[in-house]
Each structure stands twice: as structure tokens, then as C-alpha cells.
C-alpha positions in Angstrom: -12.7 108.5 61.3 -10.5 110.6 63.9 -9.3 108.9 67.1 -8.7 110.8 69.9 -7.5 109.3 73.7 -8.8 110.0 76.7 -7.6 109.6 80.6 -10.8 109.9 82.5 -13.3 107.0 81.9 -16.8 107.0 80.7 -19.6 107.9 83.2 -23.0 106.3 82.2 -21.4 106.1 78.4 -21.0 110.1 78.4 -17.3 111.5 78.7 -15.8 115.0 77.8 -12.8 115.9 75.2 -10.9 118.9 76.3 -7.5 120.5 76.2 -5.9 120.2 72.2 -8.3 117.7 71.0 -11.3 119.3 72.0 -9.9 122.5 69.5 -8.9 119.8 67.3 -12.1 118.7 66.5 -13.8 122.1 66.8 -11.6 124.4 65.1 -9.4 122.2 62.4 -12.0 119.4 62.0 -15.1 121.5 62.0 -17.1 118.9 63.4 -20.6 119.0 64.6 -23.3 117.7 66.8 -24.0 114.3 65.6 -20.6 113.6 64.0 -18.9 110.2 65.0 -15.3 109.9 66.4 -13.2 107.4 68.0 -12.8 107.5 71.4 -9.5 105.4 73.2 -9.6 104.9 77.1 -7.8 102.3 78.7 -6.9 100.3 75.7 -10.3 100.1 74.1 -11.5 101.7 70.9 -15.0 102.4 70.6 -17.1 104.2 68.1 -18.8 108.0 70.1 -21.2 110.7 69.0 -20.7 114.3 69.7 -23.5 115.5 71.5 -22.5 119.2 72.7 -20.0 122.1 72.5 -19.2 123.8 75.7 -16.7 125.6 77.5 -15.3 122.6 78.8 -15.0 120.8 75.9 -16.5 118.2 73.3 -18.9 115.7 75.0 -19.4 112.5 73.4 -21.7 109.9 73.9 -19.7 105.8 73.9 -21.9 103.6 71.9 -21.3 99.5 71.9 -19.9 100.0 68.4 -15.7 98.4 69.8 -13.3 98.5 67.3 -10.9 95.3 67.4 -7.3 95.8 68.8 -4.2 96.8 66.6 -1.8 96.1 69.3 1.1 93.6 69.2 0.3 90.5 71.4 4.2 91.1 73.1 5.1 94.3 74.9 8.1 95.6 73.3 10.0 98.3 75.4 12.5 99.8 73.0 16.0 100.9 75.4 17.9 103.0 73.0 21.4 104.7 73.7 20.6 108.8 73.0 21.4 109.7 70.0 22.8 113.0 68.2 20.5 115.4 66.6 16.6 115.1 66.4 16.8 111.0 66.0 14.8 110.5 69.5 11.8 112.2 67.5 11.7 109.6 64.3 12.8 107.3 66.3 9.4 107.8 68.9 7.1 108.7 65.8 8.3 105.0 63.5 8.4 103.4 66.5 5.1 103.9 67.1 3.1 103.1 64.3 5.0 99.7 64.3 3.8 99.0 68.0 6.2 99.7 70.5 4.5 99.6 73.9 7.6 102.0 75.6 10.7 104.0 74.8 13.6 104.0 77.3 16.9 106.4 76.3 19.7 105.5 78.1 22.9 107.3 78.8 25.4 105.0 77.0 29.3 105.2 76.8 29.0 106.0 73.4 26.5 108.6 73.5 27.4 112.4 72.4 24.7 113.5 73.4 24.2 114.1 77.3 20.5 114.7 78.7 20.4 118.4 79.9 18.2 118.5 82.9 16.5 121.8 83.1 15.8 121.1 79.4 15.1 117.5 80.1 11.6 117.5 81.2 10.5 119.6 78.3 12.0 117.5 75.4 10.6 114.2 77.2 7.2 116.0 77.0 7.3 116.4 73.3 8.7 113.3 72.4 5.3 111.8 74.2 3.5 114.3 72.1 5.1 112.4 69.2 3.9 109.1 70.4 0.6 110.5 71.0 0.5 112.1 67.6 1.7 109.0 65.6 -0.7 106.3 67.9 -3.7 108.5 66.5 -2.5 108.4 62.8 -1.5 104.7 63.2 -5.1 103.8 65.2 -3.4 102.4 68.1 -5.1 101.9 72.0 -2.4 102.7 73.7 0.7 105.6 73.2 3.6 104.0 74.2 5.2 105.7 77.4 7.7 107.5 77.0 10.8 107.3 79.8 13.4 110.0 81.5 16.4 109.0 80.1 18.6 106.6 83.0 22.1 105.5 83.1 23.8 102.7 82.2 23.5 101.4 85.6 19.8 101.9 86.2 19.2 100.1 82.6 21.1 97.7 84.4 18.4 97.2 87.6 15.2 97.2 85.5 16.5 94.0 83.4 14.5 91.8 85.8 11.0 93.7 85.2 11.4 91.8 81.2 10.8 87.9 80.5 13.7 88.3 77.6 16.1 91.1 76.8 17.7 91.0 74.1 20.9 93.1 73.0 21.1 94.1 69.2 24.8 94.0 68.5 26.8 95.4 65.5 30.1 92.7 66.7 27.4 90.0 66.5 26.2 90.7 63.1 30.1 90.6 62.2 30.5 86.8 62.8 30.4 84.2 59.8 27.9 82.6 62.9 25.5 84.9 63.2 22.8 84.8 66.7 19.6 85.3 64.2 17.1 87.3 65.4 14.0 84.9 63.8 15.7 82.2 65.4 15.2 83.7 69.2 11.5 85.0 68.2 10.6 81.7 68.1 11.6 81.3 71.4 9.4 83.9 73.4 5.8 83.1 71.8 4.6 82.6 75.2 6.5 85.4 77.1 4.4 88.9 77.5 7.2 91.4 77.5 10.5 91.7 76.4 13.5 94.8 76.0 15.9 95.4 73.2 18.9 97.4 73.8 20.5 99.4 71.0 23.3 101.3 71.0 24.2 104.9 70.0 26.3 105.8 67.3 29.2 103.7 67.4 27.5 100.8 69.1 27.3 99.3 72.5 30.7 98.8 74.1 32.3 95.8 75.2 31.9 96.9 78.7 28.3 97.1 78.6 27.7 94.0 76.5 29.7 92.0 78.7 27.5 93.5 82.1 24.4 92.5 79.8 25.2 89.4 79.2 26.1 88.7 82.7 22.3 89.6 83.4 21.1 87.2 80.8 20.6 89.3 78.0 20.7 87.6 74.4 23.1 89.4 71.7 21.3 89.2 68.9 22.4 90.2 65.3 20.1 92.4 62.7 21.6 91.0 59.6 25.1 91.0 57.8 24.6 95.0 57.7 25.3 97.4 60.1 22.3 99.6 60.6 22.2 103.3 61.6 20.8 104.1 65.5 17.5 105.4 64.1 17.1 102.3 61.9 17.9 99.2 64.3 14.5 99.5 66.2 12.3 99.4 63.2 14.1 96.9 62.1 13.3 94.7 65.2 10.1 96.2 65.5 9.2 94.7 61.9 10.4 91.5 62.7 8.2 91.1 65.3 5.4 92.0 63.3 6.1 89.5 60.6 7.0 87.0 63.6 3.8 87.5 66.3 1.1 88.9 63.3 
């Protein structure tokens, strides 16, 4: 059954689809009066009939039919240093169907790749048309948000908004001692958000792991291997999984 979100709540259990999903289900789908979709507003799923087609769009009828919640019972925020090439995008789409709740690039000292900002706005709209995209397919209630891109320093100030951050680091995973990852899951079953920082390509540096930890951020390791940019976050995304579900 197709799942489509909405922003503007139900009014007396009747709402309206328009924009891309309204064509969606008229012109790909080919769906018809009487045909059942999911509808997603506010982080509930529940089970709606088409009842019209009209210039303004599909209207649906809500019925009492909720479908449980796929979500992950931890917020994960996802801070990643950008990356080169088209990584953002997999990175957003994986990321997604294994339940981040937000996406937050950073500018790290590592990074190739600067943000251009006359292009900025545009990219960071697609990449949310990713996360849209993939929280369908994957039947999520909610598309993780995705953030303008800040610097080092303003990754920095937003530390305090998380009740763990943890910093996945390739030195870490190095040592004969690793920090294990499991090992500091089990520590933040009753927290309701945390943030893990990744690097770029080449890693964090010691500059910004040393201004981290001096915030209280956890180095973590990801195993004895080092893992590319684009595979780190599904990595810890995974773990979670397993760990909380």
C-alpha cells in the first residue's frame, strides 16, 4: 500500500493530497475513487480512502485503521563532515531507511568539498527529497530533517541540545583497547537523543577531537577496520538497531 506524508492535519477525518503526490497517485499509480493509501501526519500512520479527484488534489477520507510505529525509540541525529562527490545523497537515502531522525553536514578541516551558497539551498532541497523518497519506500512516520551545513564551531554550540554525543574515531579503532561502541549503547537506554560525529575523508582531526572531547563527547571505535565516510553511519545506525530493537 503507498504511503504518502502530509503537513496539514486532518479536518473532520477528511484532508487533501496535492503538489507531486497528488500526480503520483493519479498519473503513475492510476488510482481511483475508493482505493486505500497511507496517509503520515505528525508521526502517525493511518490507513485513508480516496474519495475525489479535483483540481486541488486527491482527497482522502482518515479511517481508525493506525498502523504501528517503525521508528527507533532513540533520536539519532547523524553530524557528518561533507564529503566529495554525490556521498550526501546515499548517505541521506541509507540513512533513512535505517532510522535516522536528522542529518547535519558540517564543514570539517578535512573536508574537500566546501558548501557553495548560491547552490546551497538547492542541493539541501533535494537531499530532503531523498529522505522523503526513502521514508516512503522504508514506511517510516517521520523524514528525518535535513540541516544547512554549519561549521566546525557551530557543531560545536549545538552539543548541549543531545543527552550523549558520541565521536566515531578511525585513531580509536587503532588501539589494541578499543572504546566499543555496544559497550556505550548500553549506557544510554534511557536517554531520548543522541549525535554521532563522523568525519570526512581522512577523518576527524586531532584538533576537533580534542575540542569534542572537551564538550563531553565519547570517542567511540567502529571496529578494527577503518570504514569509508559513506559507510560509518550505517554502520552506527545498525548497531542501534540490533541494540534498542
Amino acid at each position: 500500500m503507498q504511503r504518502y506524508f502530509i503537513n496539514e492535519s486532518f479536518d473532520n477525518q477528511l484532508a487533501i493530497i496535492s503538489g507531486e503526490d497528488a500526480h503520483h497517485i493519479t498519473k503513475v499509480m492510476r488510482m481511483r475513487v475508493g482505493d486505500e493509501i497511507i496517509v503520515v501526519h505528525n508521526g502517525e500512520a493511518t490507513i485513508s480512502r480516496i474519495l475525489d479527484f479535483t483540481e486541488d488534489g486527491v482527497h482522502v477520507e482518515k479511517t481508525d485503521n493506525v498502523m504501528p510505529s517503525p521508528e527507533l525509540p532513540i533520536k539519532v541525529t547523524i553530524a557528518c563532515g561533507l564529503p566529495k562527490g554525490d556521498k550526501l545523497d546515499l548517505i541521506v537515502q541509507k540513512s533513512t531507511e535505517l532510522g535516522m531522525y536528522a542529518l547535519l553536514p558540517f564543514e570539517a578541516e578535512r573536508s574537500i568539498v566546501k558548501w557553495d551558497g548560491k547552490k546551497g539551498k538547492k542541493k539541501q532541497e533535494r537531499l530532503q527529497k531523498i529522505a522523503k523518497e526513502a521514508a516512503e519506500q522504508s514506511h517510516r512516520t517521520h523524514i528525518p530533517t535535513i540541516e544547512e551545513p554549519v561549521s566546525f564551531s557551530q557543531l560545536l554550540k549545538k552539543i548541549p541540545e543531545f543527552d550523549a554525543v558520541f565521536l566515531a574515531d578511525e585513531e580509536d579503532a587503532k588501539q589494541l583497547e578499543r572504546t566499543r561502541f555496544a559497550d556505550q549503547l548500553k549506557k544510554v537506554y534511557d536517554y531520548k537523543s543522541i549525535l554521532v560525529i563522523f568525519g570526512p575523508e581522512g577523518g576527524i582531526s586531532r584538533k576537533e577531537a580534542t575540542a569534542l572531547q572537551g564538550l563531553g563527547c565519547q570517542c567511540i571505535s567502529l571496529g578494527p577496520r577503518i570504514l569509508r565516510a559513506e559507510t560509518a553511519p550505517l554502520y552506527v545506525l545498525s548497531a542501534i538497531s540490533y541494540e534498542f530493537e
